[in-house]
N, CA, C and O atoms as a Tinker XYZ file with bonds, in Angstrom:
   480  protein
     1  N      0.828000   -1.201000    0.000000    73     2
     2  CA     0.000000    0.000000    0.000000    64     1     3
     3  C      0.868000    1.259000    0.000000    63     2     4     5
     4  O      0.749000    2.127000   -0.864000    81     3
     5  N      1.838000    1.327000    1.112000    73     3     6
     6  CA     2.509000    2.722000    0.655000    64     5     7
     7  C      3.237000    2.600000   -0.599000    63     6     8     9
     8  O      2.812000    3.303000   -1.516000    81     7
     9  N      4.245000    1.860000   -0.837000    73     7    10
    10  CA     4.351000    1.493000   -2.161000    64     9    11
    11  C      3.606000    2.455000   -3.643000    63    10    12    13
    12  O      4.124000    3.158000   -4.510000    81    11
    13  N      2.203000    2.046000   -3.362000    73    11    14
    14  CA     1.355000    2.452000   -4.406000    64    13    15
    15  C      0.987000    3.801000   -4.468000    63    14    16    17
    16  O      0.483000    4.300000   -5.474000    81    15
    17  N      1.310000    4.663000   -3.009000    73    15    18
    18  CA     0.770000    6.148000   -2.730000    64    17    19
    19  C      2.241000    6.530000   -2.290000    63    18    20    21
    20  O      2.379000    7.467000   -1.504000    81    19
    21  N      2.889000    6.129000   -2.567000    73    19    22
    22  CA     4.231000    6.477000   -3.551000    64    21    23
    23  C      4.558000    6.987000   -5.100000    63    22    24    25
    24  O      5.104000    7.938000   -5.659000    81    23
    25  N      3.889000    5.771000   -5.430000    73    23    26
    26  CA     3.547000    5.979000   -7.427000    64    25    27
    27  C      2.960000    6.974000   -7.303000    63    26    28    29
    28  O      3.562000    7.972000   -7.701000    81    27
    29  N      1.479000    7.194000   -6.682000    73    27    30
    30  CA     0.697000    8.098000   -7.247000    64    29    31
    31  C      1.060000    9.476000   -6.992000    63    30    32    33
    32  O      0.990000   10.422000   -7.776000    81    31
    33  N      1.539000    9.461000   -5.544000    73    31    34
    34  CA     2.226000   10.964000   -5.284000    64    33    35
    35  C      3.487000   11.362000   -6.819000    63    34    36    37
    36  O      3.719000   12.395000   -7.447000    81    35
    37  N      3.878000   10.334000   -6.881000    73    35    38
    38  CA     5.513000   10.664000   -7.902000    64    37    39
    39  C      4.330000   10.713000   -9.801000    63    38    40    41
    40  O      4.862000   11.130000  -10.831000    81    39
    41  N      3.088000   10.297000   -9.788000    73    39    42
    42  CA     2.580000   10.633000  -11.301000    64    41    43
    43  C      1.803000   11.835000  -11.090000    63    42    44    45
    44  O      1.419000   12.550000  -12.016000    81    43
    45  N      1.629000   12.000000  -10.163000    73    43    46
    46  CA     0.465000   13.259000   -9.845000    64    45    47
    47  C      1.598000   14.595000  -10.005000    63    46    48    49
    48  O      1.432000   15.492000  -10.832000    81    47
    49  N      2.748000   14.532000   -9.062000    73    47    50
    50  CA     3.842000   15.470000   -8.726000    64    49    51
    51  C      4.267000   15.404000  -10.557000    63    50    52    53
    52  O      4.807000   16.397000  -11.045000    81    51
    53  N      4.068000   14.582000  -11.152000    73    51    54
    54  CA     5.177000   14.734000  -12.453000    64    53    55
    55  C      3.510000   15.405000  -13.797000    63    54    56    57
    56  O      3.668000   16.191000  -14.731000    81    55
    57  N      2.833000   15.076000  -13.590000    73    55    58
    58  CA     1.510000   15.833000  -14.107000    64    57    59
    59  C      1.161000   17.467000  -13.709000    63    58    60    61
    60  O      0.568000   18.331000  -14.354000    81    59
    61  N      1.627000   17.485000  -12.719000    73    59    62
    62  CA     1.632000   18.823000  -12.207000    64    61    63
    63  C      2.624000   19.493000  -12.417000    63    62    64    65
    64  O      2.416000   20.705000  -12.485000    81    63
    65  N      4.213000   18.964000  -12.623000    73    63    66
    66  CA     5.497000   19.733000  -13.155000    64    65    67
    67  C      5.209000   19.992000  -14.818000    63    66    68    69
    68  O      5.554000   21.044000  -15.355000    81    67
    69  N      4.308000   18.529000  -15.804000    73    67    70
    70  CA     4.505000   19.084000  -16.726000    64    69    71
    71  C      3.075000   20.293000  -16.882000    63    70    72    73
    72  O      2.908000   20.694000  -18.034000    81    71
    73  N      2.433000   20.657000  -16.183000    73    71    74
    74  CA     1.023000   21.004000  -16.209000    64    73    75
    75  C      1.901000   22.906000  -16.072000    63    74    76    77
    76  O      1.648000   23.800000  -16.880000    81    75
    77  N      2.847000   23.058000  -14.911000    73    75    78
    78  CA     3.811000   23.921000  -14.643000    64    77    79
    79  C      4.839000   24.376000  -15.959000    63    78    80    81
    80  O      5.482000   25.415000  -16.113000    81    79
    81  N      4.764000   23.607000  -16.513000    73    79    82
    82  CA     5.707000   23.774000  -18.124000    64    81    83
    83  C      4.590000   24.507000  -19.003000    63    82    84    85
    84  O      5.069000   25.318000  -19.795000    81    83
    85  N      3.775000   24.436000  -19.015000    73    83    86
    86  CA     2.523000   25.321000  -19.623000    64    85    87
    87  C      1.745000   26.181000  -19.317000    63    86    88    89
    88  O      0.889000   26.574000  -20.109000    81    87
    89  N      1.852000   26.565000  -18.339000    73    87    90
    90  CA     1.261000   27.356000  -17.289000    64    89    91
    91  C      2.403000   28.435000  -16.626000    63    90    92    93
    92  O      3.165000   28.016000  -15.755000    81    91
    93  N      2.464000   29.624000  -17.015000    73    91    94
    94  CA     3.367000   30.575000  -16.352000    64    93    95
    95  C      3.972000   31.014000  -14.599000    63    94    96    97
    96  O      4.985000   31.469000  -14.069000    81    95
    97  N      2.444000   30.470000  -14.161000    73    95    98
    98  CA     1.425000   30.473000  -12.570000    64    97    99
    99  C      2.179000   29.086000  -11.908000    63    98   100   101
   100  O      2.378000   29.100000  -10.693000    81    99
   101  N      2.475000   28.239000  -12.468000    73    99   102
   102  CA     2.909000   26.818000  -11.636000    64   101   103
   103  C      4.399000   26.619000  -11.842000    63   102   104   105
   104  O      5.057000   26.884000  -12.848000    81   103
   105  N      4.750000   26.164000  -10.835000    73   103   106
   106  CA     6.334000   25.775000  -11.060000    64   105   107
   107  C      6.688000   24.261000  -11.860000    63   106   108   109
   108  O      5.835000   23.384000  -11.724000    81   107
   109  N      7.321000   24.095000  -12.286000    73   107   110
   110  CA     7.912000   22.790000  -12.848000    64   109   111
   111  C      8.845000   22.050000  -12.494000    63   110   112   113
   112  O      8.798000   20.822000  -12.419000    81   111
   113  N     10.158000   23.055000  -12.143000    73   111   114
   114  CA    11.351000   22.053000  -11.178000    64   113   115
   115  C     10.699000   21.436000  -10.136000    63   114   116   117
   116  O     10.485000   20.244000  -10.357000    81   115
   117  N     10.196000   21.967000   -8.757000    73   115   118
   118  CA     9.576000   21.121000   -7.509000    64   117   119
   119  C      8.915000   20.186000   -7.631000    63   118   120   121
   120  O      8.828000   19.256000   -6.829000    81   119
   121  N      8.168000   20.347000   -9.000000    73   119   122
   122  CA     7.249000   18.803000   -8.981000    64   121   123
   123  C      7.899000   17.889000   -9.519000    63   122   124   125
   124  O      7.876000   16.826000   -8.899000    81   123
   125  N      8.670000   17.917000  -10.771000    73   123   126
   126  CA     9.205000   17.298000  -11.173000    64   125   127
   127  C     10.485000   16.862000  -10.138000    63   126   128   129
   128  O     10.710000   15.680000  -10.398000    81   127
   129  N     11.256000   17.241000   -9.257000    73   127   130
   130  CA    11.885000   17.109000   -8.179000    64   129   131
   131  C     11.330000   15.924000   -7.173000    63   130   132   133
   132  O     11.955000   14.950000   -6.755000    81   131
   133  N      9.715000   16.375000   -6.866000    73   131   134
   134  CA     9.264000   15.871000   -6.096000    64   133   135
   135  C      8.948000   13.984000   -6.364000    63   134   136   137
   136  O      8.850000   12.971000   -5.671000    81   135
   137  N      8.860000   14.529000   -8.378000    73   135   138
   138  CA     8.101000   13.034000   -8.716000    64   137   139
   139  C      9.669000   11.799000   -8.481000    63   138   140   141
   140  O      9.801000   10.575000   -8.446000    81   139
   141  N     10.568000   12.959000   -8.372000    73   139   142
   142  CA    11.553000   11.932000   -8.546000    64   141   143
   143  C     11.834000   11.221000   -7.604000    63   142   144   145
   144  O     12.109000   10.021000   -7.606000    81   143
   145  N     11.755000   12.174000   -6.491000    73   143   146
   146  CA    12.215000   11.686000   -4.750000    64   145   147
   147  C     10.647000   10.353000   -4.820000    63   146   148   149
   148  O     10.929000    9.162000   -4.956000    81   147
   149  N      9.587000   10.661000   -4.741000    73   147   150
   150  CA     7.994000    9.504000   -4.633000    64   149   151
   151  C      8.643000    8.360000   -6.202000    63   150   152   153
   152  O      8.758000    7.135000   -6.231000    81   151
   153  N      8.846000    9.055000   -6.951000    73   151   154
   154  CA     9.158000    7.288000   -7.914000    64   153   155
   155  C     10.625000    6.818000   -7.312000    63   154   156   157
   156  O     10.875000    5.760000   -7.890000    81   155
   157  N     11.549000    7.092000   -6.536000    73   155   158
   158  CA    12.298000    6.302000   -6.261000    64   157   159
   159  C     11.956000    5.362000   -4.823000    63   158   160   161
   160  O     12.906000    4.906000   -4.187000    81   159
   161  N     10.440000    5.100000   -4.342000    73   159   162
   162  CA    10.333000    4.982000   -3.207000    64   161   163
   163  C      9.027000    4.335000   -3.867000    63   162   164   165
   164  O      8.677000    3.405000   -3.140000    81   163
   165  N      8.221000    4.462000   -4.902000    73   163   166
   166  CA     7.314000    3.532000   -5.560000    64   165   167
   167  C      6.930000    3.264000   -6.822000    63   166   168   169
   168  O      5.821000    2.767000   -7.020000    81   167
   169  N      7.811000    3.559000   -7.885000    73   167   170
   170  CA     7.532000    3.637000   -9.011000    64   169   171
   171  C      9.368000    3.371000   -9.915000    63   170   172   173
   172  O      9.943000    4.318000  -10.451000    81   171
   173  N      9.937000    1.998000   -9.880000    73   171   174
   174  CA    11.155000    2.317000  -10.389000    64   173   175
   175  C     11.317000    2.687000  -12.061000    63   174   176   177
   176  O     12.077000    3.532000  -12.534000    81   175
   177  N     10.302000    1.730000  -12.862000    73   175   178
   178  CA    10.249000    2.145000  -13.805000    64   177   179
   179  C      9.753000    4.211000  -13.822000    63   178   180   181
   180  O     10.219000    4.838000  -14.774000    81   179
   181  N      9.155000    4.760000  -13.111000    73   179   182
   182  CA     8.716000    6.135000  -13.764000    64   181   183
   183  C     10.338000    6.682000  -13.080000    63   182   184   185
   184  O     10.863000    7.633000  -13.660000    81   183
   185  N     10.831000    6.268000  -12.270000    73   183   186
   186  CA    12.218000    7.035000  -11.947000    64   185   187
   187  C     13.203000    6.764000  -12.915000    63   186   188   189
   188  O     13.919000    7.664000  -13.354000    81   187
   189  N     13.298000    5.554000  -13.294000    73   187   190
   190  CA    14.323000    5.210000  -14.499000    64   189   191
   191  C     13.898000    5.817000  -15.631000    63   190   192   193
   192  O     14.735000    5.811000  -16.534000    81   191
   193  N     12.336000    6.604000  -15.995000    73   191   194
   194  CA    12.309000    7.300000  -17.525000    64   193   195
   195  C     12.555000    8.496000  -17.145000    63   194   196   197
   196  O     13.240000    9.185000  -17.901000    81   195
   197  N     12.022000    9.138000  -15.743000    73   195   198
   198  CA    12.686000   10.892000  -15.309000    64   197   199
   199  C     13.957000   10.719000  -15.534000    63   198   200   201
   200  O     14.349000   11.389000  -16.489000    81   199
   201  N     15.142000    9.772000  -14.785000    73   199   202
   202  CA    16.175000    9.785000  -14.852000    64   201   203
   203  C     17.197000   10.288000  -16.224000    63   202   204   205
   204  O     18.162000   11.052000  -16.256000    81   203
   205  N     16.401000    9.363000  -17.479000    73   203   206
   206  CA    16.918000    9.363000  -18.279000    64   205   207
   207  C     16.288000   10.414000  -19.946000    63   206   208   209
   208  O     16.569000   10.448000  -21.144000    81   207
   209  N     15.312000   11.116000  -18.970000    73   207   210
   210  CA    14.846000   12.438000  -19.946000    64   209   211
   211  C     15.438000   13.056000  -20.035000    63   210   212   213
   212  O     16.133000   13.416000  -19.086000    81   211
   213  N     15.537000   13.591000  -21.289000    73   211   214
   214  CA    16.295000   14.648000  -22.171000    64   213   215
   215  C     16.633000   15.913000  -21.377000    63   214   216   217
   216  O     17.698000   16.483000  -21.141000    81   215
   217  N     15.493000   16.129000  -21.081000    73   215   218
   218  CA    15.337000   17.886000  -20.511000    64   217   219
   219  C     15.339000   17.371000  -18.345000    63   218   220   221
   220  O     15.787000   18.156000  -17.510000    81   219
   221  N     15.000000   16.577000  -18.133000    73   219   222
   222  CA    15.304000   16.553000  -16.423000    64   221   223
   223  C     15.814000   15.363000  -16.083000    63   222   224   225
   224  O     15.612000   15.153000  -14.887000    81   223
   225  N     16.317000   14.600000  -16.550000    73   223   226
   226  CA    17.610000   13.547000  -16.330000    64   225   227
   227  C     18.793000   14.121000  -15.673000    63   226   228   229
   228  O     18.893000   13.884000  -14.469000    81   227
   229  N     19.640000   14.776000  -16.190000    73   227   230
   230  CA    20.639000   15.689000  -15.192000    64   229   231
   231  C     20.532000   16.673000  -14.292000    63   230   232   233
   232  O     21.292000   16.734000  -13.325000    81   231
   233  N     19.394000   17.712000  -14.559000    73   231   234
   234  CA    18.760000   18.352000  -13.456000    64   233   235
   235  C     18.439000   17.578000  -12.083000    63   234   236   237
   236  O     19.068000   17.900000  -11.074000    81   235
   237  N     17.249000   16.332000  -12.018000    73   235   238
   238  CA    17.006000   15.678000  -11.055000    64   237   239
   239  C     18.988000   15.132000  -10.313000    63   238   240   241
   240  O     19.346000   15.513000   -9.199000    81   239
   241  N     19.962000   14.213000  -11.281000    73   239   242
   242  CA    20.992000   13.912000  -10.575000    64   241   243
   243  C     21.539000   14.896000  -10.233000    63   242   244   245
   244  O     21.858000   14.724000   -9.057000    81   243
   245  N     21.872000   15.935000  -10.596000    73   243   246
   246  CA    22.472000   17.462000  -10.410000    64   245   247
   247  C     21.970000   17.542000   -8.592000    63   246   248   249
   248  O     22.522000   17.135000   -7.569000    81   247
   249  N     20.830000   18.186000   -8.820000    73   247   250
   250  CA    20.368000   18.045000   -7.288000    64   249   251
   251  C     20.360000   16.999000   -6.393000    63   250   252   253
   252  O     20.586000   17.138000   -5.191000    81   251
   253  N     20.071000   15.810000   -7.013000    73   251   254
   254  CA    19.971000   14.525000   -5.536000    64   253   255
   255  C     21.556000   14.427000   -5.240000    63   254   256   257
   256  O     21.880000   14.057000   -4.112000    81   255
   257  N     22.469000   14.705000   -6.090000    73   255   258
   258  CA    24.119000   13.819000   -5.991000    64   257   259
   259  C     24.566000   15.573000   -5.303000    63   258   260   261
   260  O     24.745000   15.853000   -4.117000    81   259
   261  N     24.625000   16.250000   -6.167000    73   259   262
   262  CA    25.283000   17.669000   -5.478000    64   261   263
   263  C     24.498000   18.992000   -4.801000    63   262   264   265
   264  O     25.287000   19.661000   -4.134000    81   263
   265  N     23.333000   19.448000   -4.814000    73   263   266
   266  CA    22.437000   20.534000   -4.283000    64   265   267
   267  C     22.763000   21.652000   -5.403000    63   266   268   269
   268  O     23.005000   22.830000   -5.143000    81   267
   269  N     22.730000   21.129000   -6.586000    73   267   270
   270  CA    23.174000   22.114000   -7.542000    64   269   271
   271  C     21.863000   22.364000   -8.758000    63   270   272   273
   272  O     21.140000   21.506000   -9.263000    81   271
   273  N     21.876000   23.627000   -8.956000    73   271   274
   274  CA    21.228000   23.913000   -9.881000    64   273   275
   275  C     21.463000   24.802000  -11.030000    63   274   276   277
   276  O     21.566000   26.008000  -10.808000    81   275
   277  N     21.568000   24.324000  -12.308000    73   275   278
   278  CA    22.221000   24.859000  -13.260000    64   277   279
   279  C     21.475000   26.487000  -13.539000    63   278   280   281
   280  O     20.394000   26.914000  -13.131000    81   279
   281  N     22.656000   27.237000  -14.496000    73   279   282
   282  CA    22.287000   28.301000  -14.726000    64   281   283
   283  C     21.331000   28.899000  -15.338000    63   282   284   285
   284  O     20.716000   29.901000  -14.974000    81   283
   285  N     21.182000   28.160000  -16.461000    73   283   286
   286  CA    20.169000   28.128000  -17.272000    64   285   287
   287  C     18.600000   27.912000  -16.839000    63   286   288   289
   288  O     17.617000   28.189000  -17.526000    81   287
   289  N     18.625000   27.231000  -15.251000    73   287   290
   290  CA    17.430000   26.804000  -14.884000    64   289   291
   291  C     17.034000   27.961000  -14.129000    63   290   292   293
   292  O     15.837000   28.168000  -13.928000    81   291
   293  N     18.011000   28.813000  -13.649000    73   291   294
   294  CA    17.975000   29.947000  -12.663000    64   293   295
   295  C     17.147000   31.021000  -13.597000    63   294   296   297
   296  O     16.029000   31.426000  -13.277000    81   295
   297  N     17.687000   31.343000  -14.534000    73   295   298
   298  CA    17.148000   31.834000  -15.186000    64   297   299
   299  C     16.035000   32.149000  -15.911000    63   298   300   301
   300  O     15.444000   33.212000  -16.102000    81   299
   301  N     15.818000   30.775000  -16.363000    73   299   302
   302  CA    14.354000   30.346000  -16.539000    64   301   303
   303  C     13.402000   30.528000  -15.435000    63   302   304   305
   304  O     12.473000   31.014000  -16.080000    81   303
   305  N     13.131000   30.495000  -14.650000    73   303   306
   306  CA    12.979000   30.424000  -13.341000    64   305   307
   307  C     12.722000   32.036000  -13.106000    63   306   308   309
   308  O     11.659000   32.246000  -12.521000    81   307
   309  N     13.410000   33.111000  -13.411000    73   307   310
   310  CA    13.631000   34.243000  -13.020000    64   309   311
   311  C     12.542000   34.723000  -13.780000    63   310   312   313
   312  O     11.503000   35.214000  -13.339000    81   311
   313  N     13.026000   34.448000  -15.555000    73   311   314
   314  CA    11.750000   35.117000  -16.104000    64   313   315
   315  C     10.587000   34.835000  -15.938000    63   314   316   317
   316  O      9.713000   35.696000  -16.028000    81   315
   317  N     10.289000   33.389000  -15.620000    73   315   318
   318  CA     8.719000   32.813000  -15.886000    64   317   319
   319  C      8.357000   33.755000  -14.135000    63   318   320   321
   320  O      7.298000   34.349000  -13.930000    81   319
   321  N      9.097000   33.696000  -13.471000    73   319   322
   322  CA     8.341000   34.567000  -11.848000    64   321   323
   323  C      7.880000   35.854000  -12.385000    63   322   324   325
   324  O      6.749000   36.338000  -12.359000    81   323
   325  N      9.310000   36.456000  -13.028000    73   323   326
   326  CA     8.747000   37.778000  -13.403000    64   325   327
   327  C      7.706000   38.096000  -14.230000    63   326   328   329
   328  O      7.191000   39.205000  -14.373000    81   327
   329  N      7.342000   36.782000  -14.917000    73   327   330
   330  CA     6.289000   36.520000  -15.814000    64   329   331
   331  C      4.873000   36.885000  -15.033000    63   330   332   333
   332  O      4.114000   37.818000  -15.295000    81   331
   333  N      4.753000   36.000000  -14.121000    73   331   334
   334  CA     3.666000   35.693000  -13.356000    64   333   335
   335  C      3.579000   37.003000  -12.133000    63   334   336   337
   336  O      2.604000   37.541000  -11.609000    81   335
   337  N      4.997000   37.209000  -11.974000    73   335   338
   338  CA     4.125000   38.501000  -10.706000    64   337   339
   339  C      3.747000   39.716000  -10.871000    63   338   340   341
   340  O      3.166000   40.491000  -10.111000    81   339
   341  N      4.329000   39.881000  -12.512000    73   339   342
   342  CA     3.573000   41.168000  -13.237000    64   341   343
   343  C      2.139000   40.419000  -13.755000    63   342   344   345
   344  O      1.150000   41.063000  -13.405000    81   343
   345  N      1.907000   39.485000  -14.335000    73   343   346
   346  CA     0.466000   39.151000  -14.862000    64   345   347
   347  C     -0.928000   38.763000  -13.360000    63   346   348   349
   348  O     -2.130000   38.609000  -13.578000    81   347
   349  N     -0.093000   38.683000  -11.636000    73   347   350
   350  CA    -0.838000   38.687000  -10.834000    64   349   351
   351  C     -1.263000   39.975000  -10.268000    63   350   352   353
   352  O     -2.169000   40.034000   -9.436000    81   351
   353  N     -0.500000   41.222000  -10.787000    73   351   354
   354  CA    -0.993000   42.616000  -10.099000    64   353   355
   355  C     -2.209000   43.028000  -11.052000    63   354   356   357
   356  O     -2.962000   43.967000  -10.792000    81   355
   357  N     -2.331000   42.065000  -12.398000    73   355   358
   358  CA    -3.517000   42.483000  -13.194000    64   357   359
   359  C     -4.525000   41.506000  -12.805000    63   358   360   361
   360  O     -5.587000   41.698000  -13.396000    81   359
   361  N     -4.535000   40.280000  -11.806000    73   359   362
   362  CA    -5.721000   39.125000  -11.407000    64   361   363
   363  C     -6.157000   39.378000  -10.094000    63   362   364   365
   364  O     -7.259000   39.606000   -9.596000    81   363
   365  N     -4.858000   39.266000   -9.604000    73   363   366
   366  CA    -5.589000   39.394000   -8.193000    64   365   367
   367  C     -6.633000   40.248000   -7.650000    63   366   368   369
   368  O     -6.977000   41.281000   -8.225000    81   367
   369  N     -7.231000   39.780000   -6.384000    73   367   370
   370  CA    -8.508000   40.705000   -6.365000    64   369   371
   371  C     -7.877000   41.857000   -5.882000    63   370   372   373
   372  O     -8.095000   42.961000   -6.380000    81   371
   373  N     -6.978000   41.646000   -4.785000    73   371   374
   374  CA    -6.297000   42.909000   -3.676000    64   373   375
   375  C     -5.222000   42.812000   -3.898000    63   374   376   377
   376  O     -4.703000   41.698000   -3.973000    81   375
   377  N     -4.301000   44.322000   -4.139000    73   375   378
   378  CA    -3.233000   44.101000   -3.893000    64   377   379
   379  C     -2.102000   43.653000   -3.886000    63   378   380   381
   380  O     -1.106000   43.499000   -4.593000    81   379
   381  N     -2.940000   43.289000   -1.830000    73   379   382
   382  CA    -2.038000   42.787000   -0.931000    64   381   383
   383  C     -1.651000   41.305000   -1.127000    63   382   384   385
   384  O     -0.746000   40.529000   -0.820000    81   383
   385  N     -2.858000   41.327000   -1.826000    73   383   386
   386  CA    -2.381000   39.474000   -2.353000    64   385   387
   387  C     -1.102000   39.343000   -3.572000    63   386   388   389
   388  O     -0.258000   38.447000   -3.538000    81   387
   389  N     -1.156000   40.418000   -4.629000    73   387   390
   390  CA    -0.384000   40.421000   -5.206000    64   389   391
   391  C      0.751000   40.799000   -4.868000    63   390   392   393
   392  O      1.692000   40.602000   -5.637000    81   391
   393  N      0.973000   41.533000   -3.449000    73   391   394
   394  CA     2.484000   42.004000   -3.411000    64   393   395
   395  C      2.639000   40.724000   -2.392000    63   394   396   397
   396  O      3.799000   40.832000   -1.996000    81   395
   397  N      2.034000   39.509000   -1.735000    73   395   398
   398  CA     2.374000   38.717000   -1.018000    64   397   399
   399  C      2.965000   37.449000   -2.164000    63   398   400   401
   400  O      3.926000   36.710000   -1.951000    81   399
   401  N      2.302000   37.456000   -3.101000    73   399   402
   402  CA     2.880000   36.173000   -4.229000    64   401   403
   403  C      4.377000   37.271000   -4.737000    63   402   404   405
   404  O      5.438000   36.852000   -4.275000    81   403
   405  N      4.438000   37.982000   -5.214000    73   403   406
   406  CA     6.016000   38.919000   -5.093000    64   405   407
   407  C      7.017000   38.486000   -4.043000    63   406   408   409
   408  O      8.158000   38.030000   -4.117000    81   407
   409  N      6.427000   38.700000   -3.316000    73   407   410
   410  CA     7.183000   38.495000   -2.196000    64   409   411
   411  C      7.922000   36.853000   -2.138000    63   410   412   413
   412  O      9.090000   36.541000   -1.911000    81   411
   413  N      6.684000   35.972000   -2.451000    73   411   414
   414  CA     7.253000   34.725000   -2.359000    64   413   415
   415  C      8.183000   34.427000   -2.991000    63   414   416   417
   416  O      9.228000   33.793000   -2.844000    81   415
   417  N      7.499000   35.160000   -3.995000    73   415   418
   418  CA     8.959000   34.369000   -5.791000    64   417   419
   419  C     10.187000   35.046000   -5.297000    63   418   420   421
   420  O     11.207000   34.356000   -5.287000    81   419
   421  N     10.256000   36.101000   -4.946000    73   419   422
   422  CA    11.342000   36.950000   -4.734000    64   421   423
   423  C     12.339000   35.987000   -3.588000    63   422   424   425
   424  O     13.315000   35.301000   -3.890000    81   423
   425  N     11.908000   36.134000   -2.588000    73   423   426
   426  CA    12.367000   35.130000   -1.851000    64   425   427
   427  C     13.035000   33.476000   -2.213000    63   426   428   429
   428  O     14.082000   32.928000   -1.870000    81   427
   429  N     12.103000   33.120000   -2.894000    73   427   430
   430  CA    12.464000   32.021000   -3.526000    64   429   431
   431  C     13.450000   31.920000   -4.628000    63   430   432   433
   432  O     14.138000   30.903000   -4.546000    81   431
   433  N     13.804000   32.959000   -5.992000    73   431   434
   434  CA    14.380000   33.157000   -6.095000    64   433   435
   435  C     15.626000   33.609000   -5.669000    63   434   436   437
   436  O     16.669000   33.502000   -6.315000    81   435
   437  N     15.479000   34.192000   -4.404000    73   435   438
   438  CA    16.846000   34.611000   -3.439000    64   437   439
   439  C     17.409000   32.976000   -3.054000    63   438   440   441
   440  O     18.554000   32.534000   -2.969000    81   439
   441  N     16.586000   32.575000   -2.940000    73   439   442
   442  CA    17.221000   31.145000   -2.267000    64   441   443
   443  C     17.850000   30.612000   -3.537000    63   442   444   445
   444  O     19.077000   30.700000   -3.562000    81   443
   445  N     17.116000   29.943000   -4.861000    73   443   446
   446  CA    17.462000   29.566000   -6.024000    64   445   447
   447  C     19.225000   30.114000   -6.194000    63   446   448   449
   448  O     20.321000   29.555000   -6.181000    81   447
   449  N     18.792000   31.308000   -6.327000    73   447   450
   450  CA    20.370000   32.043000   -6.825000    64   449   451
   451  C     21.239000   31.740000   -5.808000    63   450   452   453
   452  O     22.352000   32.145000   -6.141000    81   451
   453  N     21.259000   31.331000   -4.954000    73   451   454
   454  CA    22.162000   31.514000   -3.400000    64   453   455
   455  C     22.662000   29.586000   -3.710000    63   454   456   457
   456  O     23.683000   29.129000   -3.196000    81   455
   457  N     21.697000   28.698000   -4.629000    73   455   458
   458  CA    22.654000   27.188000   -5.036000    64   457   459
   459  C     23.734000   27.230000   -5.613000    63   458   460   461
   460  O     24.107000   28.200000   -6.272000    81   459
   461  N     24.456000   26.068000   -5.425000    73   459   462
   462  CA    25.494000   26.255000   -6.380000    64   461   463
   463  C     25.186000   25.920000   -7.372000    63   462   464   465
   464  O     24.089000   25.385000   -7.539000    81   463
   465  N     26.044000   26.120000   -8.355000    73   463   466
   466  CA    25.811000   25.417000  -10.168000    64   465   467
   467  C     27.057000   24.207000  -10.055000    63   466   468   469
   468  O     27.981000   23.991000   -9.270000    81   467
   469  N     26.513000   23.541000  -11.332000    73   467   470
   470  CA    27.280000   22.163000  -11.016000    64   469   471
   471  C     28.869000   22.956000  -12.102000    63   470   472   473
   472  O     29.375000   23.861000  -12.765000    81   471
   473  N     28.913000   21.610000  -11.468000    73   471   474
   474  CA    30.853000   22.465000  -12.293000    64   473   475
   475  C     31.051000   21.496000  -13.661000    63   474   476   477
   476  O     30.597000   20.359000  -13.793000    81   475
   477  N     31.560000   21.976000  -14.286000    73   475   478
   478  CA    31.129000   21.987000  -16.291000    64   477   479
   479  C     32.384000   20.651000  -16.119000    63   478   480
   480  O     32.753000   20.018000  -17.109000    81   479
C-alpha cells in the first residue's frame, strides 16, 4: 500500500510539473523534483524514464548527488516569476495578495540564486 501512494504521489507530482511547463502560474522544477524523490520509493520504472529524460535527467541527478542547480534553470525560473508577478498585479482581487505572491517568488528566487551550479 505505501508502495502504491508512492507511485501516485511521484505521477500526480510529475503531471503537475509538466502542467507547470505550460502554465506561467505553476512551477515545474519542484514537482518534477518531487516526482523523482515519490518514484524512487514507488515507481522504479517512472524514476528510471525521469532519470533518463532529455530535458530533467541531469537536473534531477544534479540536485539529488550535489544541491546544484544549473544556470540556465535559474534563469528560466527568473523570467517565468517575473512573468507571473507582473500578470498577478492584473488578477488578483487585492493588492495585498499580489504584493504577497512577489514576495514569495522573490524570496524564492533569493534562495534559487544563493545554489550552487554544477561544475562543467
Amino acid at each position: 500500500m505505501q508502495r502504491w501512494l508512492w507511485a501516485l504521489l511521484a505521477w500526480i507530482s510529475l503531471g503537475l510539473g509538466i502542467l507547470g511547463a505550460l502554465l506561467p502560474v505553476m512551477p515545474t522544477v519542484p514537482f518534477i523534483l518531487l516526482s523523482a524523490f515519490a518514484a524512487a520509493r514507488g515507481s522504479e520504472r517512472l524514476r528510471g524514464w525521469l532519470l533518463q529524460h532529455p530535458q530533467f535527467g541531469q537536473a534531477i541527478l544534479d540536485w539529488e548527488q550535489h544541491g546544484t542547480v544549473h544556470r540556465r534553470a535559474k534563469w528560466l525560473a527568473t523570467v517565468m516569476m517575473a512573468a507571473s508577478g507582473t500578470a498577478v498585479w492584473f488578477t488578483a482581487p487585492r493588492p495585498w495578495m499580489a504584493a504577497t505572491v512577489d514576495l514569495v517568488m522573490a524570496l524564492t528566487l533569493l534562495w534559487l540564486w544563493r545554489r550552487p551550479e554544477p561544475r562543467q
